[in-house]
C-alpha positions in Angstrom: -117.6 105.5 -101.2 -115.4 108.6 -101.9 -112.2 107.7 -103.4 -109.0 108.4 -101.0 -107.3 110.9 -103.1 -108.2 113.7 -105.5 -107.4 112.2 -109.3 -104.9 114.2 -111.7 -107.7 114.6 -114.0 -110.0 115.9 -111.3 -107.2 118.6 -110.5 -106.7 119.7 -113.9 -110.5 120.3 -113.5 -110.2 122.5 -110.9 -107.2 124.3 -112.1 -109.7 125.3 -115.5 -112.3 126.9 -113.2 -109.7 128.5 -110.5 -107.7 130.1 -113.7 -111.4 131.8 -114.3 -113.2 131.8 -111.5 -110.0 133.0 -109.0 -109.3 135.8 -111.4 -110.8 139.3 -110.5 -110.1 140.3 -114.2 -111.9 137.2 -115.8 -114.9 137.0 -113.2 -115.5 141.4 -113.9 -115.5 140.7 -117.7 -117.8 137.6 -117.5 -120.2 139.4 -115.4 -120.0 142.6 -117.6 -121.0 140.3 -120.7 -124.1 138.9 -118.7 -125.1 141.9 -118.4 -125.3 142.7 -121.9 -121.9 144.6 -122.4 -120.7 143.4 -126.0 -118.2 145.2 -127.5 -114.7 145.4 -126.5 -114.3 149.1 -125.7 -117.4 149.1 -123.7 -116.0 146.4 -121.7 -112.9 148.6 -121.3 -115.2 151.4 -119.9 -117.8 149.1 -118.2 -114.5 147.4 -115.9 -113.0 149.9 -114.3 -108.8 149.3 -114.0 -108.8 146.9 -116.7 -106.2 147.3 -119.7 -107.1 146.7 -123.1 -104.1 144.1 -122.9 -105.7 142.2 -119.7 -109.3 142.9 -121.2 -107.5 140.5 -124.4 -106.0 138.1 -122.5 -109.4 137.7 -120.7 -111.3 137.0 -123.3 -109.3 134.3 -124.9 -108.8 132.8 -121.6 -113.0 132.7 -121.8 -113.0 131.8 -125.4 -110.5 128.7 -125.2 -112.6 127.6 -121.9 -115.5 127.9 -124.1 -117.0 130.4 -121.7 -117.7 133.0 -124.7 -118.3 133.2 -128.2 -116.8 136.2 -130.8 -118.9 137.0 -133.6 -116.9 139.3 -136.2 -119.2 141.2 -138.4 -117.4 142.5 -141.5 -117.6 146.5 -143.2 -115.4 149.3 -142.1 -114.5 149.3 -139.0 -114.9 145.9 -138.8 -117.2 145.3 -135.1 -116.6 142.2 -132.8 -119.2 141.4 -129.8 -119.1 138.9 -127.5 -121.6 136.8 -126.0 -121.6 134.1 -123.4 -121.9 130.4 -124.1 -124.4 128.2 -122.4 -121.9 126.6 -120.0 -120.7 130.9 -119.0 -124.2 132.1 -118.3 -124.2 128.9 -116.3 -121.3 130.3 -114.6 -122.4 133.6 -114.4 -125.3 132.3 -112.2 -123.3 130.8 -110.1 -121.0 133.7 -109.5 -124.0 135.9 -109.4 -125.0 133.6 -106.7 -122.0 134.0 -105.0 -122.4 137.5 -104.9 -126.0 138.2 -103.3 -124.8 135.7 -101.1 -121.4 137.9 -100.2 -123.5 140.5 -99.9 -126.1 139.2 -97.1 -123.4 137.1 -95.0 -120.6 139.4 -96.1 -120.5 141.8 -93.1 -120.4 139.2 -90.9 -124.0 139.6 -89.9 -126.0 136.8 -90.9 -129.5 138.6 -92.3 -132.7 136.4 -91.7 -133.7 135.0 -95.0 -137.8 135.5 -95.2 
């Protein structure tokens, strides 16, 4: 039986995955990392629009939602790449998911699936 109301805890939930997932920022820079681009500047060029400032904010948004991990790797300059967790390529599945599927039923004009 479904309970009558959404729970408080259930919300907070969904408010996680809606600050990621209904962000065009976060979802660009999640799906640039699942594609292999590591590095902060090439993430800068890979997105276009993005600021370095957004491109920050994004990343520690997917960090503290343990979406991504940093690795630092010391010397002069000192280099930082990024990599998605387990639970963000899970994600970035899903979103890649959502996009073919966009993309077929998109127009408006459903497409016959073989």
């Amino acid at each position: 039986m479904k309970p009558a109301y959404l729970s408080l805890e259930d919300r907070n939930r969904y408010r996680s995955l809606e600050d990621v997932v209904g962000c065009k920022w976060s979802v660009a820079v999640l799906a640039a990392i699942a594609r292999g681009v590591k590095r902060p500047g090439e993430l800068e060029r890979f997105i276009p629009g993005i600021s370095a400032k957004v491109l920050a904010e994004r990343l520690k948004k997917l960090l503290d939602y343990g979406l991504a991990e940093r690795t630092e790797f010391p010397g002069l300059p000192a280099r930082v790449e990024y990599e998605l967790s387990e639970k963000g390529r899970k994600l970035a599945g899903i979103i890649e998911q959502l996009r073919e599927l966009d993309g077929r039923y998109g127009s408006g004009e459903e497409e016959e699936v073989p």
